[in-house]
PyMOL commands that place a pseudoatom at each C-alpha (Angstrom):
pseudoatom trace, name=CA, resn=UNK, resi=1, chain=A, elem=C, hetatm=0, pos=[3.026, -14.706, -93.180]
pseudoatom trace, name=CA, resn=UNK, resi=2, chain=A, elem=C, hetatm=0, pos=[6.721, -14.336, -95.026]
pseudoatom trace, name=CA, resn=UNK, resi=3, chain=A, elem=C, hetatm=0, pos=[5.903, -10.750, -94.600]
pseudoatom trace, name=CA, resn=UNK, resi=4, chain=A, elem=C, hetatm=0, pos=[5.079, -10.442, -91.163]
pseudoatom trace, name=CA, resn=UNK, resi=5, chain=A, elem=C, hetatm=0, pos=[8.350, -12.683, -90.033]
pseudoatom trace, name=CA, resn=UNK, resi=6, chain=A, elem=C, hetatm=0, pos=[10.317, -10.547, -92.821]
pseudoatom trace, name=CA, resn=UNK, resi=7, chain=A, elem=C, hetatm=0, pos=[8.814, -7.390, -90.548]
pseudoatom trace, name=CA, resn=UNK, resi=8, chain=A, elem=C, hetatm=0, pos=[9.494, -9.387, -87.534]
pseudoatom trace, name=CA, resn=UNK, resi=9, chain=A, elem=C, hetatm=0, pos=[13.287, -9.858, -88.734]
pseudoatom trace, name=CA, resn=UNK, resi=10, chain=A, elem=C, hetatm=0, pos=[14.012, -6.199, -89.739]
pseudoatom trace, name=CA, resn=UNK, resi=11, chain=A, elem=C, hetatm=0, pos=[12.269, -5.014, -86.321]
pseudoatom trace, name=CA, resn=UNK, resi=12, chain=A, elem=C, hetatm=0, pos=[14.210, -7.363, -84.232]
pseudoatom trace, name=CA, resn=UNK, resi=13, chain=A, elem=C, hetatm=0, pos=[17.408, -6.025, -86.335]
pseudoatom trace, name=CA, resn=UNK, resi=14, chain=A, elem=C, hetatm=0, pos=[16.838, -2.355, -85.529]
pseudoatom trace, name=CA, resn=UNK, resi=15, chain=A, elem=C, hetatm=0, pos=[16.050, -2.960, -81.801]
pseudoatom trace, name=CA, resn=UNK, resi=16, chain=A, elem=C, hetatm=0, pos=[19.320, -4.316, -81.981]
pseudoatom trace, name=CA, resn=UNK, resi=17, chain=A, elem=C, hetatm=0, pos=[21.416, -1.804, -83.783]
pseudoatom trace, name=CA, resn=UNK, resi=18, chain=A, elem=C, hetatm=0, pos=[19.562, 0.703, -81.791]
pseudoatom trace, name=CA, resn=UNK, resi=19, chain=A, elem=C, hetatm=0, pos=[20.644, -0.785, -78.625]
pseudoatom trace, name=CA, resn=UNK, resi=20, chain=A, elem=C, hetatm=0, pos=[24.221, -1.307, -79.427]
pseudoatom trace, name=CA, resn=UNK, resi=21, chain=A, elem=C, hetatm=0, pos=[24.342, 2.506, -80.944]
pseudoatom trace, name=CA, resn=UNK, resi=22, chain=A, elem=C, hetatm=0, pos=[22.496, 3.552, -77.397]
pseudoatom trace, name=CA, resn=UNK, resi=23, chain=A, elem=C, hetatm=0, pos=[24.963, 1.398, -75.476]
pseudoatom trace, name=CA, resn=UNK, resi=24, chain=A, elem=C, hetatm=0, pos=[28.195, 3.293, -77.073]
pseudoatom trace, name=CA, resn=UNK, resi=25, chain=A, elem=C, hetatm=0, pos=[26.584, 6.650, -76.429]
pseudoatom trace, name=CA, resn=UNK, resi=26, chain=A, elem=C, hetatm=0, pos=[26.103, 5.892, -73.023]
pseudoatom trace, name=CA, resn=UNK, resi=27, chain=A, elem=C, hetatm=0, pos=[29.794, 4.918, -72.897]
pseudoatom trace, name=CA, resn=UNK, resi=28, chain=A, elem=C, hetatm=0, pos=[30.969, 7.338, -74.622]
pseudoatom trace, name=CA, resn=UNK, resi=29, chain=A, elem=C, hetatm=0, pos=[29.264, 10.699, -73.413]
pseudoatom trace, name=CA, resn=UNK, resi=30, chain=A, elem=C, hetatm=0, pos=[28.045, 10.389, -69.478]
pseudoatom trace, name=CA, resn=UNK, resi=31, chain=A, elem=C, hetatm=0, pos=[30.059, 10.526, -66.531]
pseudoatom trace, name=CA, resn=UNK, resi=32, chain=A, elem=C, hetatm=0, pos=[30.464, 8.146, -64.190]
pseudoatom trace, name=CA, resn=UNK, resi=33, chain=A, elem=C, hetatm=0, pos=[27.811, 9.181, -62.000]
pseudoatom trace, name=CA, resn=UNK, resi=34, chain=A, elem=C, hetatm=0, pos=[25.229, 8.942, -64.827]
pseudoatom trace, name=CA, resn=UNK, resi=35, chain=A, elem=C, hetatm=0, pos=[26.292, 5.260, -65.604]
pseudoatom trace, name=CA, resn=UNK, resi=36, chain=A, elem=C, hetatm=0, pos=[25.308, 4.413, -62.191]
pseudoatom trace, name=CA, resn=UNK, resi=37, chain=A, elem=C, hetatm=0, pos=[22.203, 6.400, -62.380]
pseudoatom trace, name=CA, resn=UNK, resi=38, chain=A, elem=C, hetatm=0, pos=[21.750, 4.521, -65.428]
pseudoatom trace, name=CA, resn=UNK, resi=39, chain=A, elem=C, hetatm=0, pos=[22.576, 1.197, -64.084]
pseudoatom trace, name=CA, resn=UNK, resi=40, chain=A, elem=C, hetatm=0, pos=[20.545, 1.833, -60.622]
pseudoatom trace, name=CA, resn=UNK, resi=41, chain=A, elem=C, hetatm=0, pos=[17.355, 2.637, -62.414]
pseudoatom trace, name=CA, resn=UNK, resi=42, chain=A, elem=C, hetatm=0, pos=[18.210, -0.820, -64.789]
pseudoatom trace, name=CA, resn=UNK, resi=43, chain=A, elem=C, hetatm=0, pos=[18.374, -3.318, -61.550]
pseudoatom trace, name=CA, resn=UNK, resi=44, chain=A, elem=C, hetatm=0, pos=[14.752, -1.437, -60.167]
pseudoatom trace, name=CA, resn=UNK, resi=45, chain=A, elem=C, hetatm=0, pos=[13.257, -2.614, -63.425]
pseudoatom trace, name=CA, resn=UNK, resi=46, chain=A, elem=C, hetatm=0, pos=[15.407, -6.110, -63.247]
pseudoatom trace, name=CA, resn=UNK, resi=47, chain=A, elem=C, hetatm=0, pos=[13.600, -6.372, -59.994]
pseudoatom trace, name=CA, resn=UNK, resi=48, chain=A, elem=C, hetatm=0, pos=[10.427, -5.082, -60.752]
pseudoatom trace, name=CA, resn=UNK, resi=49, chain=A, elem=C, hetatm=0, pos=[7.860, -7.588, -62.169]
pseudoatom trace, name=CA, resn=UNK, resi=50, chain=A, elem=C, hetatm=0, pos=[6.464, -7.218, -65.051]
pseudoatom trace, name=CA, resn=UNK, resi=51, chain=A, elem=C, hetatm=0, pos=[2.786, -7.892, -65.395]
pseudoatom trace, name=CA, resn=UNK, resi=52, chain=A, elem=C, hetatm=0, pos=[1.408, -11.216, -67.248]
pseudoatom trace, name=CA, resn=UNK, resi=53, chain=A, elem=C, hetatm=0, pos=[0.250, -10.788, -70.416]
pseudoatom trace, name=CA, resn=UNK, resi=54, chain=A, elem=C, hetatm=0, pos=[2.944, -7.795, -71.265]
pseudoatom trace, name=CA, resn=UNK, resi=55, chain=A, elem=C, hetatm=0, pos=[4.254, -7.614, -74.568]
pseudoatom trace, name=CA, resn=UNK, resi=56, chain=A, elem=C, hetatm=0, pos=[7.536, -5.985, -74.763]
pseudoatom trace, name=CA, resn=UNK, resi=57, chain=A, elem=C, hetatm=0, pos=[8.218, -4.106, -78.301]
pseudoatom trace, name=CA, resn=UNK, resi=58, chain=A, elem=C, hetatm=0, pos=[10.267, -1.364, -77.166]
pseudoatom trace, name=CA, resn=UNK, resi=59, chain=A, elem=C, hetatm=0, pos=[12.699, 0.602, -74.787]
pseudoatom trace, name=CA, resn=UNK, resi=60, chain=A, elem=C, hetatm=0, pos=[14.121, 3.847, -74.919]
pseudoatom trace, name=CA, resn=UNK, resi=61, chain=A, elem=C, hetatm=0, pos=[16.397, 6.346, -72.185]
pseudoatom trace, name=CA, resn=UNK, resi=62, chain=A, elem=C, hetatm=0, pos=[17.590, 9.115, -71.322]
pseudoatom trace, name=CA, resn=UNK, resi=63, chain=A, elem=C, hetatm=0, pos=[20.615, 10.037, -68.990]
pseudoatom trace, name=CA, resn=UNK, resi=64, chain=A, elem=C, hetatm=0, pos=[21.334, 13.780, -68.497]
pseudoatom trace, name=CA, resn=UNK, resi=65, chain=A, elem=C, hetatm=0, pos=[22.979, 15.719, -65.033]
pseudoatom trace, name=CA, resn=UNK, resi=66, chain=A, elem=C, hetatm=0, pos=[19.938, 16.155, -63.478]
pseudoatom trace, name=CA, resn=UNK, resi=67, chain=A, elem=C, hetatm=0, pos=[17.829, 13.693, -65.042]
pseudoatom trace, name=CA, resn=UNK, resi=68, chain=A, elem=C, hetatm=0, pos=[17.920, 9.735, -65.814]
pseudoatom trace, name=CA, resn=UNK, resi=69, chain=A, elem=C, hetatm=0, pos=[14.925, 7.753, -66.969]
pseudoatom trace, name=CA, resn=UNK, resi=70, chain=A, elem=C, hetatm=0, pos=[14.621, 3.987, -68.590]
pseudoatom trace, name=CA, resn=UNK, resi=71, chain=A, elem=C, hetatm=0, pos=[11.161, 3.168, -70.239]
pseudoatom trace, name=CA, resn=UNK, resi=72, chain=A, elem=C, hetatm=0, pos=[9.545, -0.126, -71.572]
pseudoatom trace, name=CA, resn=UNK, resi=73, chain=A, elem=C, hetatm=0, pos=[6.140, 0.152, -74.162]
pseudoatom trace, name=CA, resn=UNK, resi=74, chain=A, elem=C, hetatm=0, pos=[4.271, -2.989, -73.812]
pseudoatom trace, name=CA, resn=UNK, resi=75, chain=A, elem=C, hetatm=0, pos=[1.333, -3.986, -76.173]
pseudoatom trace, name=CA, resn=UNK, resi=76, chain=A, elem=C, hetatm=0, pos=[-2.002, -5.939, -73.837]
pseudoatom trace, name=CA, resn=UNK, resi=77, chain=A, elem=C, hetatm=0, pos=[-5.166, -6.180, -73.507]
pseudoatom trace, name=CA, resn=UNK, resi=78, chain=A, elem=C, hetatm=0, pos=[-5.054, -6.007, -69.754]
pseudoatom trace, name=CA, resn=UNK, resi=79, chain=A, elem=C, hetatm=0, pos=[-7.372, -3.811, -67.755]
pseudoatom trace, name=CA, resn=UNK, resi=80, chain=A, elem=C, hetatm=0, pos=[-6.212, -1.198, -66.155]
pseudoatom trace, name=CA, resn=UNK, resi=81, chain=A, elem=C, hetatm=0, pos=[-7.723, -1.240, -62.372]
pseudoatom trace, name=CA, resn=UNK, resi=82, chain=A, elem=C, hetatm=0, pos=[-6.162, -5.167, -62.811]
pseudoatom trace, name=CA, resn=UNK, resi=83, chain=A, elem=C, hetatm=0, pos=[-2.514, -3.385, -63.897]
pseudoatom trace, name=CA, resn=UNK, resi=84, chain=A, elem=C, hetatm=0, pos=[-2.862, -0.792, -60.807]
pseudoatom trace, name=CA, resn=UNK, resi=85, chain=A, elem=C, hetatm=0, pos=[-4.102, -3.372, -58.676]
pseudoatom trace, name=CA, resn=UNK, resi=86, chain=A, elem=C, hetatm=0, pos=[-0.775, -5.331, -59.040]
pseudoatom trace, name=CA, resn=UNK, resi=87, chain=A, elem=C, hetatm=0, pos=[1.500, -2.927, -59.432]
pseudoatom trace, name=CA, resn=UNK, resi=88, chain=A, elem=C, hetatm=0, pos=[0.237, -1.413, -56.532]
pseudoatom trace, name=CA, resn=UNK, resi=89, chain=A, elem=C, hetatm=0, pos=[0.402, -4.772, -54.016]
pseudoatom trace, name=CA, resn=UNK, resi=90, chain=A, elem=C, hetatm=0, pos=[4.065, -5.101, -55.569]
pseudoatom trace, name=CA, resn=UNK, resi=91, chain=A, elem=C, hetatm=0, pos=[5.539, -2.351, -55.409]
pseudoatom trace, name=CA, resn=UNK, resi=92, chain=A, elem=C, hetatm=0, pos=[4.062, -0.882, -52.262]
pseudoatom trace, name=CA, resn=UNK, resi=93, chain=A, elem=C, hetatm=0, pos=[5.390, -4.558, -50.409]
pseudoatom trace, name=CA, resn=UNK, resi=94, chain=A, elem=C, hetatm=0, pos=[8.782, -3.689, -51.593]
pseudoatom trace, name=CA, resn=UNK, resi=95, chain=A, elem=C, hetatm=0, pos=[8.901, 0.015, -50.130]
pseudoatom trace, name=CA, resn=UNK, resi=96, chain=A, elem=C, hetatm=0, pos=[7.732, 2.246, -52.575]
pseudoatom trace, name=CA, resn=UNK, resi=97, chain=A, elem=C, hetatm=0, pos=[4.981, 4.910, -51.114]
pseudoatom trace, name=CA, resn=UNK, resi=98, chain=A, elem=C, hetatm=0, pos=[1.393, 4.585, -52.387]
pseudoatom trace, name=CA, resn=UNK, resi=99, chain=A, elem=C, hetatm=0, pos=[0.871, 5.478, -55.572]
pseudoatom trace, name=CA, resn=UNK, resi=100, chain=A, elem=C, hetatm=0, pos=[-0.207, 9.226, -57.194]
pseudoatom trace, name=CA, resn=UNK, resi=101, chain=A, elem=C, hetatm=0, pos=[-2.490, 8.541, -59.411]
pseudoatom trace, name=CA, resn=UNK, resi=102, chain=A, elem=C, hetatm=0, pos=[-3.400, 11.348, -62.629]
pseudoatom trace, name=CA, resn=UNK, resi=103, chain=A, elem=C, hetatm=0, pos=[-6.216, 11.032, -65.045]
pseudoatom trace, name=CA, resn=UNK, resi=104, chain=A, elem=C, hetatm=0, pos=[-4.913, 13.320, -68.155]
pseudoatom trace, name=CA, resn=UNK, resi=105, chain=A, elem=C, hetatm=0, pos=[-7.534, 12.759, -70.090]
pseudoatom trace, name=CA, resn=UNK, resi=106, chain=A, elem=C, hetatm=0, pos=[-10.596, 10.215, -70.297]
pseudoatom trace, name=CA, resn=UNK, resi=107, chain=A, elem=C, hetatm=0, pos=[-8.459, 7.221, -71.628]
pseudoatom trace, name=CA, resn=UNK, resi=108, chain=A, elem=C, hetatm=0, pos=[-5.220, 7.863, -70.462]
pseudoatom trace, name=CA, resn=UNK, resi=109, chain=A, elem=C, hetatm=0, pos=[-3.822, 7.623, -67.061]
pseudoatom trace, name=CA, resn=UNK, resi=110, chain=A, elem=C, hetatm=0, pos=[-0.154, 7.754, -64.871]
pseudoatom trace, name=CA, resn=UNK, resi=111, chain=A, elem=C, hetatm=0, pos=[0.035, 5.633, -61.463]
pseudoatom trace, name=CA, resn=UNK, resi=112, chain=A, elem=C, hetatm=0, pos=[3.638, 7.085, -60.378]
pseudoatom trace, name=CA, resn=UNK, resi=113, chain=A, elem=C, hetatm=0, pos=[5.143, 5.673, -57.369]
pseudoatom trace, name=CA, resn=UNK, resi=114, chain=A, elem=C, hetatm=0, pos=[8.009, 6.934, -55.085]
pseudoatom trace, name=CA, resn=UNK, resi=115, chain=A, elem=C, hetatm=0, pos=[10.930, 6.315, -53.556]
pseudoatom trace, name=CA, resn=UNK, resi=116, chain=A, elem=C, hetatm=0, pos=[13.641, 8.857, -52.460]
pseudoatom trace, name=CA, resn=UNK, resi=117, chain=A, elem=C, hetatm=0, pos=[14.857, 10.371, -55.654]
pseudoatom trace, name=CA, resn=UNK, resi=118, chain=A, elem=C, hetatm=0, pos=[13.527, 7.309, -57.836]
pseudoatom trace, name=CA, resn=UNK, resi=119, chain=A, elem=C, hetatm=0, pos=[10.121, 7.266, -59.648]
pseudoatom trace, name=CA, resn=UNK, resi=120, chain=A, elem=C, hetatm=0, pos=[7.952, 4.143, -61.622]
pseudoatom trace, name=CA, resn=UNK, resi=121, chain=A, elem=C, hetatm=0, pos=[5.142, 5.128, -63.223]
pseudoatom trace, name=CA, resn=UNK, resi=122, chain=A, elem=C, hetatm=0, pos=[2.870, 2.766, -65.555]
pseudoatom trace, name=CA, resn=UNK, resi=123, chain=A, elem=C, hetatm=0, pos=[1.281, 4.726, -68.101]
pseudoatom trace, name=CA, resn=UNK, resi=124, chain=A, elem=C, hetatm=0, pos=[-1.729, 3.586, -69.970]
pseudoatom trace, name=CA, resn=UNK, resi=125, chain=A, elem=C, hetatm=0, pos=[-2.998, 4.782, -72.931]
pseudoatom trace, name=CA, resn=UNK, resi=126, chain=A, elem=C, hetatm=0, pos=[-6.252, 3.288, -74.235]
pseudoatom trace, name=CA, resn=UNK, resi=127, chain=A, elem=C, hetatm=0, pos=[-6.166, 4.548, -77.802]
pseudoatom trace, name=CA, resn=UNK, resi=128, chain=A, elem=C, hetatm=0, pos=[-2.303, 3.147, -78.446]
pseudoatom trace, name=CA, resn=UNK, resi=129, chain=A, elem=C, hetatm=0, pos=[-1.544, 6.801, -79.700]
pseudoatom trace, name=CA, resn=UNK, resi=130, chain=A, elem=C, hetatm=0, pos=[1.845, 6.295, -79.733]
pseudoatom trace, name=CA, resn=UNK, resi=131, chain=A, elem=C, hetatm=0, pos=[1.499, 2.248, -80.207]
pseudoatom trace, name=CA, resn=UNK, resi=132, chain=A, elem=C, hetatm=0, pos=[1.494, 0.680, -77.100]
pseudoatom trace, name=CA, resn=UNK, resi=133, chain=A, elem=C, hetatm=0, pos=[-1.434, 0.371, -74.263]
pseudoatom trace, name=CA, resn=UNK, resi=134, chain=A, elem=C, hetatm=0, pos=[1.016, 0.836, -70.985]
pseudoatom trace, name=CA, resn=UNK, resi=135, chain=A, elem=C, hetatm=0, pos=[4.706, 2.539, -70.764]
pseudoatom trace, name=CA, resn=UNK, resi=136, chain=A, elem=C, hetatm=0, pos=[6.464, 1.586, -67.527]
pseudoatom trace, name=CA, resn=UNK, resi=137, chain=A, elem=C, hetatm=0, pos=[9.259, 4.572, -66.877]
pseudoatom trace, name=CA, resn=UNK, resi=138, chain=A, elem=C, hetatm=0, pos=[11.696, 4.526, -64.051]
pseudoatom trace, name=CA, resn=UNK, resi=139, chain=A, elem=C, hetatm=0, pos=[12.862, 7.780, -63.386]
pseudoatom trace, name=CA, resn=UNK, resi=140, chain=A, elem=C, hetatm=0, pos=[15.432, 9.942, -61.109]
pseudoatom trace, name=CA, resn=UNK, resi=141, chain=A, elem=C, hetatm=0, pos=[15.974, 13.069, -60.600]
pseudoatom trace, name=CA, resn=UNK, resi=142, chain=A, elem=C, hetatm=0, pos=[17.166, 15.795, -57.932]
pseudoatom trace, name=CA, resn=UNK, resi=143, chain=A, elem=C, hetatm=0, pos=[14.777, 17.169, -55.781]
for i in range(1, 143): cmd.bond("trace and resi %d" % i, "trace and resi %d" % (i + 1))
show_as sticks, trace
zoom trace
């Protein structure tokens, strides 16, 4: 059990670092217009719920000129059609058009909804290839 809280500790520690060191980058080499990009797409996640039974353990993004995008991987057991299901009653109630749905291969699947210039998509992978079982991105871009 030491172990596993050790692990714990050290993960905890390099979310953090890597945060801070993302933070200062984002100061330090967008413009102002992708800070707001950048802050826009972090209030649609603020206000989008996350489904119970989520288990945050990580976050990544990306701001470029053309391009911003702010994921979350979440570990669950959850079934999907239950995830789509509630994403899709959410998000649809708060204005965002019914979602695309793509199959990319047997066990993995992208529900992307839309609005304007600003994407969500839940991504679930059933084989945790890269770790997690669902990524939820929020996305913009120019047309």
């Amino acid at each position: 059990m030491k172990l596993r809280g050790r692990s714990l500790k050290r993960n905890s520690r390099r979310r953090l670092t890597n945060l801070l060191c993302s933070l200062l980058l984002v100061g330090c080499l967008t413009t102002p217009e992708e800070k707001q990009r950048l802050e826009t797409l972090r209030r649609i996640a603020a206000e989008t719920p996350v489904y119970p039974g989520f288990n945050q353990i990580d976050s990544t993004h990306v701001v470029k000129s053309t391009v911003a995008s702010l994921s979350f991987y979440y570990q669950s057991s959850a079934d999907y059609s239950e995830v789509k299901g509630f994403y899709t009653k959410k998000l649809t109630a708060n204005g965002w058009n019914s979602p695309e749905e793509e199959n990319h291969e047997v066990n993995a699947q992208i529900l992307r909804f839309r609005k304007g210039n600003y994407s969500i998509s839940i991504n679930y992978d059933r084989y945790r290839r890269q770790g997690w079982d669902y990524a939820i991105g929020y996305g913009w871009n120019i047309p």
